[in-house]
N, CA, C and O atoms as a Tinker XYZ file with bonds, in Angstrom:
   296  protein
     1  N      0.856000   -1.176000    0.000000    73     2
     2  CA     0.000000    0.000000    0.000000    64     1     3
     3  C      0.899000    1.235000    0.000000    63     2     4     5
     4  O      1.559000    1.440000    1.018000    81     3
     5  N      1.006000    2.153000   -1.119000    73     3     6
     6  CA     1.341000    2.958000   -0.656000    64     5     7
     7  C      1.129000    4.146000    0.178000    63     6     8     9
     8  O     -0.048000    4.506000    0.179000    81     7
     9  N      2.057000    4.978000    1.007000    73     7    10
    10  CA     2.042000    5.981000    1.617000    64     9    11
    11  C      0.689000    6.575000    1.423000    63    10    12    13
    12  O     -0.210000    6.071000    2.096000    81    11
    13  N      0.393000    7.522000    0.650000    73    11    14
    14  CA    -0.854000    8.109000    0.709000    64    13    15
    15  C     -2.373000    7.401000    0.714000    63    14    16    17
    16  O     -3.349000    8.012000    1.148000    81    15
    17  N     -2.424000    6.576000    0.391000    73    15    18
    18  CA    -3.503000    5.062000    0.399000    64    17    19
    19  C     -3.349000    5.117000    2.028000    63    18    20    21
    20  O     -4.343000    5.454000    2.673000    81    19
    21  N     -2.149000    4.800000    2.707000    73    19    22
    22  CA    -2.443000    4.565000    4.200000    64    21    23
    23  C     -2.533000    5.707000    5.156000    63    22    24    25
    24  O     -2.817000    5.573000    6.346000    81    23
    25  N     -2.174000    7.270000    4.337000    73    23    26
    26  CA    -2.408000    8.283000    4.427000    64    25    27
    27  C     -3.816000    8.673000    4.811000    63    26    28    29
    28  O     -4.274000    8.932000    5.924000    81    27
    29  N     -4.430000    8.651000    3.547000    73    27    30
    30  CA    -5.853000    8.481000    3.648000    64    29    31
    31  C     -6.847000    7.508000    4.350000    63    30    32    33
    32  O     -7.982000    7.789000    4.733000    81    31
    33  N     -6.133000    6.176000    4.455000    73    31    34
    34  CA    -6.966000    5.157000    5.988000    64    33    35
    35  C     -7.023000    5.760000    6.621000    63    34    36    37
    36  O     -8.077000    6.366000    6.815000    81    35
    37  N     -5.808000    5.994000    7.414000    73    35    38
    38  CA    -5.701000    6.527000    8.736000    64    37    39
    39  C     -6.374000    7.821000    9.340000    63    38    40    41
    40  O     -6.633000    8.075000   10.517000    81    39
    41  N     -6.606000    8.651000    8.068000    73    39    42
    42  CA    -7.176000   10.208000    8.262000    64    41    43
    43  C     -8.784000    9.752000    8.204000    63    42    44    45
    44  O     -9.700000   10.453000    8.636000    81    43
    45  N     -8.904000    8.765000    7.738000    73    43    46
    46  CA   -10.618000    8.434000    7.379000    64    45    47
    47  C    -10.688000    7.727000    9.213000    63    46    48    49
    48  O    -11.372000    8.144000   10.148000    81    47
    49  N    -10.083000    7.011000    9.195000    73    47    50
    50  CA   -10.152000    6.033000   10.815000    64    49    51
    51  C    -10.335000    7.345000   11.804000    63    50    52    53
    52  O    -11.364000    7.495000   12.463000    81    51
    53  N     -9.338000    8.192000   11.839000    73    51    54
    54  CA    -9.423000    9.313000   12.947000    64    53    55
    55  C    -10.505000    9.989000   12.805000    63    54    56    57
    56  O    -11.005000   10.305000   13.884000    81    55
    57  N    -11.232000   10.439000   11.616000    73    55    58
    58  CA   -12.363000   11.020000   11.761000    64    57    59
    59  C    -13.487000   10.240000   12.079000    63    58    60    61
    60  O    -14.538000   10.661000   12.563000    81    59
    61  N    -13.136000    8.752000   11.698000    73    59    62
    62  CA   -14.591000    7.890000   12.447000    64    61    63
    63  C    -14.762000    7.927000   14.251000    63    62    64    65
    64  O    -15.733000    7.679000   14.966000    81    63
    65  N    -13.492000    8.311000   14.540000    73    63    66
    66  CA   -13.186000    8.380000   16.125000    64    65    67
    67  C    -13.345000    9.213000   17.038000    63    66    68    69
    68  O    -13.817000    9.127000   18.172000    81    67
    69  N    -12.678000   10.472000   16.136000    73    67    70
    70  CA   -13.668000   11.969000   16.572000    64    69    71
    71  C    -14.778000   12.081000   17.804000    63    70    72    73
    72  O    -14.768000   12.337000   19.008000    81    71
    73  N    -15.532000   11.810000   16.996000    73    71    74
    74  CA   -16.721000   11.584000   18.322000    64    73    75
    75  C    -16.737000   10.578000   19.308000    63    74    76    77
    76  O    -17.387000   10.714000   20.344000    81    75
    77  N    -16.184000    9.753000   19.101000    73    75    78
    78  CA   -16.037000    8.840000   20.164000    64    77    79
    79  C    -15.342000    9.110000   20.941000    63    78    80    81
    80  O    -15.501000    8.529000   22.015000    81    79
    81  N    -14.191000   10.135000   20.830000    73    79    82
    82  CA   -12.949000   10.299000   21.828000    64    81    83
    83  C    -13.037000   10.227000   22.997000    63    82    84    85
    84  O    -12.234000    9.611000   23.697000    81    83
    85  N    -14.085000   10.882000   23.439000    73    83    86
    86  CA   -14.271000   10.731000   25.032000    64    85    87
    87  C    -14.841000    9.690000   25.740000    63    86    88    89
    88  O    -15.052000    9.735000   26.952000    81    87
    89  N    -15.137000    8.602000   24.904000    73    87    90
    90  CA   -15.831000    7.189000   25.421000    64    89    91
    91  C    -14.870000    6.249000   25.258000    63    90    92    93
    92  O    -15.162000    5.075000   25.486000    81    91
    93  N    -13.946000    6.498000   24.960000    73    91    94
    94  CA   -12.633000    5.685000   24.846000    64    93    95
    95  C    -12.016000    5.590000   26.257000    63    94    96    97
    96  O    -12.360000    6.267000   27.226000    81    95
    97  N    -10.607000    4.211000   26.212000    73    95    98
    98  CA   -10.671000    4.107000   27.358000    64    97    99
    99  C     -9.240000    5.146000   27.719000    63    98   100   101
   100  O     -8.587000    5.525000   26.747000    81    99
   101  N     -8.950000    5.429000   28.640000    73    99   102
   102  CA    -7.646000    6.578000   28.840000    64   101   103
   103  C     -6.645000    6.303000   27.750000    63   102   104   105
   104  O     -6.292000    7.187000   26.969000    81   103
   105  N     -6.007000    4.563000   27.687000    73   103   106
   106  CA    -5.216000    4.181000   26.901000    64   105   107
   107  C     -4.895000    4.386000   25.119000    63   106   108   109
   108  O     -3.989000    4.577000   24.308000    81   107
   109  N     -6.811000    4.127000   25.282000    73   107   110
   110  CA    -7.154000    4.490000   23.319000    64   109   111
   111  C     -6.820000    5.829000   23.039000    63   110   112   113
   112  O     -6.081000    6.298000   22.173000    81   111
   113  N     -7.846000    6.648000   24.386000    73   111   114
   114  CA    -7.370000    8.683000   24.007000    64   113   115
   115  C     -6.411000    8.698000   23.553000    63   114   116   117
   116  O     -6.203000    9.078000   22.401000    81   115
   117  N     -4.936000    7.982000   24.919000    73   115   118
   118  CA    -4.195000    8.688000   24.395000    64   117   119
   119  C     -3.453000    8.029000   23.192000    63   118   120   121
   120  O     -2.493000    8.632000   22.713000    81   119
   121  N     -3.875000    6.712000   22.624000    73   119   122
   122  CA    -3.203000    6.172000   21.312000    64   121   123
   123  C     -3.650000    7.176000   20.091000    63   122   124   125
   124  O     -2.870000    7.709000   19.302000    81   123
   125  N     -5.319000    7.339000   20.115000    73   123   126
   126  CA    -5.603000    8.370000   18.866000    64   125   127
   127  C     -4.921000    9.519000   19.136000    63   126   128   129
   128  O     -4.603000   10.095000   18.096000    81   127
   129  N     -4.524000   10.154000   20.273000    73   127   130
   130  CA    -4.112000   11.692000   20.161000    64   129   131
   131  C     -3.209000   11.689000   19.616000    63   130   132   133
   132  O     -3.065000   12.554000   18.751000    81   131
   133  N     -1.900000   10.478000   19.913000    73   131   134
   134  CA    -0.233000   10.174000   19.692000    64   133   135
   135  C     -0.819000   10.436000   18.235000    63   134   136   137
   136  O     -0.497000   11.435000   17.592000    81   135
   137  N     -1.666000    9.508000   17.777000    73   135   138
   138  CA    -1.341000    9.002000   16.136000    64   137   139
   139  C     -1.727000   10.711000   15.501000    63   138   140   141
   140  O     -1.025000   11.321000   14.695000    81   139
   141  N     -3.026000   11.217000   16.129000    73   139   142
   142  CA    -3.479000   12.366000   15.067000    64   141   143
   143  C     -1.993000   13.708000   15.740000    63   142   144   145
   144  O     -1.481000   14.680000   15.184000    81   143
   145  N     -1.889000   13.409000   16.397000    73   143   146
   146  CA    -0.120000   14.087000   16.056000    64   145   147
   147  C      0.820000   13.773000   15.209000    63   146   148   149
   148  O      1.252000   14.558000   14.365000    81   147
   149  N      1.207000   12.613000   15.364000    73   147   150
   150  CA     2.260000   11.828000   14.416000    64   149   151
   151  C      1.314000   11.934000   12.900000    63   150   152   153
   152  O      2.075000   11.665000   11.971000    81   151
   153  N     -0.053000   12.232000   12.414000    73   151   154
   154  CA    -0.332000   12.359000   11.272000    64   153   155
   155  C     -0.345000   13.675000   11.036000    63   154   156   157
   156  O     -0.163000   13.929000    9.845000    81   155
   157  N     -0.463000   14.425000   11.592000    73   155   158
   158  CA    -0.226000   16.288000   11.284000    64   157   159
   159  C      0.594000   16.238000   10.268000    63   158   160   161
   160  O      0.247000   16.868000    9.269000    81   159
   161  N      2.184000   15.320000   10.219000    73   159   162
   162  CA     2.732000   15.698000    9.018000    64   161   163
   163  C      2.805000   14.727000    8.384000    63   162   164   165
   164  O      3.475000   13.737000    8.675000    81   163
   165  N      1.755000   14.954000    6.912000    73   163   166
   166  CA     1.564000   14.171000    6.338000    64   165   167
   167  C      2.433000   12.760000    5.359000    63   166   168   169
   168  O      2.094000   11.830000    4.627000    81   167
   169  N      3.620000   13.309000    5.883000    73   167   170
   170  CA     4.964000   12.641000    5.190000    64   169   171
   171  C      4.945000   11.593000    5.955000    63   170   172   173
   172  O      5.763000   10.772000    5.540000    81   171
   173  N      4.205000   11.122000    7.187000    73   171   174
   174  CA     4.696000   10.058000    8.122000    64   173   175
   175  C      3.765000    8.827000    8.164000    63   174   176   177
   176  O      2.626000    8.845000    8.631000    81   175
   177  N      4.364000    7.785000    7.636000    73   175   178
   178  CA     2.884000    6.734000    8.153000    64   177   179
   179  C      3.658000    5.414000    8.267000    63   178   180   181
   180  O      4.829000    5.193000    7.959000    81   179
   181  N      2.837000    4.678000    8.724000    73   179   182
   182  CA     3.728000    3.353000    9.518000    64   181   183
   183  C      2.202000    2.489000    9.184000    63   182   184   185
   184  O      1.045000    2.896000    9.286000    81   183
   185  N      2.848000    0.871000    8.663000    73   183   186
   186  CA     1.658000   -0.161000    8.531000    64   185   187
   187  C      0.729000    0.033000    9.531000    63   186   188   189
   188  O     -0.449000    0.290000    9.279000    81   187
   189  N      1.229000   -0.083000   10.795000    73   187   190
   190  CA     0.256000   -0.603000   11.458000    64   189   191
   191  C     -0.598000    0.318000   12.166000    63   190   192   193
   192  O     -1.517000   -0.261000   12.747000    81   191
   193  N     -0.588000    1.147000   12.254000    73   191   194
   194  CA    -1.582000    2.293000   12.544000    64   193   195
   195  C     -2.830000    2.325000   12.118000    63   194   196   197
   196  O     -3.721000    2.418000   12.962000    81   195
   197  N     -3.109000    2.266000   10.931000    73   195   198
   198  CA    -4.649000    2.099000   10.668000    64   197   199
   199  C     -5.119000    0.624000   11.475000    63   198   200   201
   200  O     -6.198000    0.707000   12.062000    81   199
   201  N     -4.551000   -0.435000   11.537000    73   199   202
   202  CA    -4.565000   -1.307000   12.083000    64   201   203
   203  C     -5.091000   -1.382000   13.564000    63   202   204   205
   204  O     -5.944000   -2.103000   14.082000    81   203
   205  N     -4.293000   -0.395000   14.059000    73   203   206
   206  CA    -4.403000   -0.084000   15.624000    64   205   207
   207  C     -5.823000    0.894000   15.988000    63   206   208   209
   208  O     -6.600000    0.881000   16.943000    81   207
   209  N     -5.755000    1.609000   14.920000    73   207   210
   210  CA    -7.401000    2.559000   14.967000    64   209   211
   211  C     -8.537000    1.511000   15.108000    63   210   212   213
   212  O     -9.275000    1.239000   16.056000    81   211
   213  N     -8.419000    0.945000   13.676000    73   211   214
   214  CA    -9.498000   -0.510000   13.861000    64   213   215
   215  C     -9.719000   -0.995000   14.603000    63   214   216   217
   216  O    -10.878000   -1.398000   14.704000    81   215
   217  N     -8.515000   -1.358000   15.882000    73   215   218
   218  CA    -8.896000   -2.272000   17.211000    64   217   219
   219  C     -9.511000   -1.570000   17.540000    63   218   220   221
   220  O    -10.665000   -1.979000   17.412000    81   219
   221  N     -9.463000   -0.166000   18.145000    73   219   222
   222  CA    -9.708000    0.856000   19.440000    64   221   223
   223  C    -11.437000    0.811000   18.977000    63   222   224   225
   224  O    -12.265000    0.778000   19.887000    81   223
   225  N    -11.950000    0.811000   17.373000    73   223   226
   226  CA   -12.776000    1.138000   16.869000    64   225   227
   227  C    -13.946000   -0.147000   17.384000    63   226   228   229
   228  O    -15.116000   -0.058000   17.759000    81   227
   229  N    -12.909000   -1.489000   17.181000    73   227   230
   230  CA   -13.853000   -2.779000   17.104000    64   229   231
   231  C    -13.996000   -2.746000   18.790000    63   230   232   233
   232  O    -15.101000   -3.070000   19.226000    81   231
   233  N    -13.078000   -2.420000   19.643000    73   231   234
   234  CA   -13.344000   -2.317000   20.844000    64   233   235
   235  C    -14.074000   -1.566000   21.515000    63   234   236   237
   236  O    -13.974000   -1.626000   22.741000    81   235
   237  N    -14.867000   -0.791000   21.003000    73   235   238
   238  CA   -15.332000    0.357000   21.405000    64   237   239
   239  C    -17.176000   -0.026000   21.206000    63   238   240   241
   240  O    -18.093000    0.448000   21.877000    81   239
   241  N    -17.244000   -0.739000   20.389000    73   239   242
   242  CA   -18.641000   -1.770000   19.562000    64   241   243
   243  C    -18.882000   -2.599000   20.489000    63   242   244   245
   244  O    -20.028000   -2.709000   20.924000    81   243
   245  N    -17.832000   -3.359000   20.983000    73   243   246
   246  CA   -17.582000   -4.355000   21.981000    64   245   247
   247  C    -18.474000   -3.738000   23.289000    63   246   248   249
   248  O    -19.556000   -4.120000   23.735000    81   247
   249  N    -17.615000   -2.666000   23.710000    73   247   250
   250  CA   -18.147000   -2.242000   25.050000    64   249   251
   251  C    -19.375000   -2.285000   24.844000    63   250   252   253
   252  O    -20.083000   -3.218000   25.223000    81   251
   253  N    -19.812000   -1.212000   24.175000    73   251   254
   254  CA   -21.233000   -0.608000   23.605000    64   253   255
   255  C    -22.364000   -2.167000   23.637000    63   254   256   257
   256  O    -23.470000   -2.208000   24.174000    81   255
   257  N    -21.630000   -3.383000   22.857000    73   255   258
   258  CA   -22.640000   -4.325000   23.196000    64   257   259
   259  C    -23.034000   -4.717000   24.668000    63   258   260   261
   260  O    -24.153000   -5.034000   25.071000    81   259
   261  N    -21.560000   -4.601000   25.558000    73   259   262
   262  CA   -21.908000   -5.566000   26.548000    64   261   263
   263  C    -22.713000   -4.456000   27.455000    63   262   264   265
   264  O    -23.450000   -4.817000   28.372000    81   263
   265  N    -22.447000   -2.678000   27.022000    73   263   266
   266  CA   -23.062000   -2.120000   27.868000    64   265   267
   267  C    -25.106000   -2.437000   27.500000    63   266   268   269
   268  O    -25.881000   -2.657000   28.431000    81   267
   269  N    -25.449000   -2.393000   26.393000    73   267   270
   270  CA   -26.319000   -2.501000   26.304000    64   269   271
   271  C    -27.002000   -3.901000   27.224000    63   270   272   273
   272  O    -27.972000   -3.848000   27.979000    81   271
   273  N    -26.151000   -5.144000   26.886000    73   271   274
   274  CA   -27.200000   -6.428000   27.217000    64   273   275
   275  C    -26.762000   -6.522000   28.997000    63   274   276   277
   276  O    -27.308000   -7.279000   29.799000    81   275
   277  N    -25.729000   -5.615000   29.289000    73   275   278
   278  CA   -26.196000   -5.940000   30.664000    64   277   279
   279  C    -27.317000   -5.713000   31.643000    63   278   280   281
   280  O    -27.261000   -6.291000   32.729000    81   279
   281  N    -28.204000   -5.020000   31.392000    73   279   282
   282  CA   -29.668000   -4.773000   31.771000    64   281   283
   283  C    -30.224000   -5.410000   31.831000    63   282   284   285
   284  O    -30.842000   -5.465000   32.894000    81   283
   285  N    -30.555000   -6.569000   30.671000    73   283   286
   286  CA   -31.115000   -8.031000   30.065000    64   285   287
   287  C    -30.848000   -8.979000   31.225000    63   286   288   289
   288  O    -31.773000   -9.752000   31.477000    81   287
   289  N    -29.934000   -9.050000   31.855000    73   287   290
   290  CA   -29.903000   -9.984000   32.950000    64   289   291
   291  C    -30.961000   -9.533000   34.250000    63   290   292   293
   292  O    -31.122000  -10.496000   34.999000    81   291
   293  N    -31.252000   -9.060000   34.421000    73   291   294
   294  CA   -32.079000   -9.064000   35.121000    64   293   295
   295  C    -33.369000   -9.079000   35.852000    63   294   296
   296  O    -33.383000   -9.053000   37.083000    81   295
């Protein structure tokens, strides 16, 4: 993939996150803040970063399920 291809993941991932920022857990904040720093200049990108957005993203769905069905137990 080149550079700007993972350029553009990563800038698309951070804006899906945006709003979520504050429901994240301290650790994720501060992974998206590191990365949307380290992406300010656009010359910089590393494989696995979009990679790492995706977790914070799929983890974040995660919570959201178990917050919902825990009510259901009772």
């Amino acid at each position: 993939m080149s550079n700007l291809l993972r350029l553009a993941e990563v800038t698309a991932l951070l804006e899906r996150i945006a709003p979520l920022e504050e429901q994240l857990l301290p650790n994720e904040r501060q992974m998206v803040r590191s990365l949307r720093d380290k992406y300010a200049n656009p010359g910089v990108t590393d494989f696995d970063d979009a990679r790492c957005l995706e977790v914070i993203l799929r983890n974040h769905e995660i919570r959201k399920g178990f917050e919902r069905g825990s009510g259901d137990n009772g």
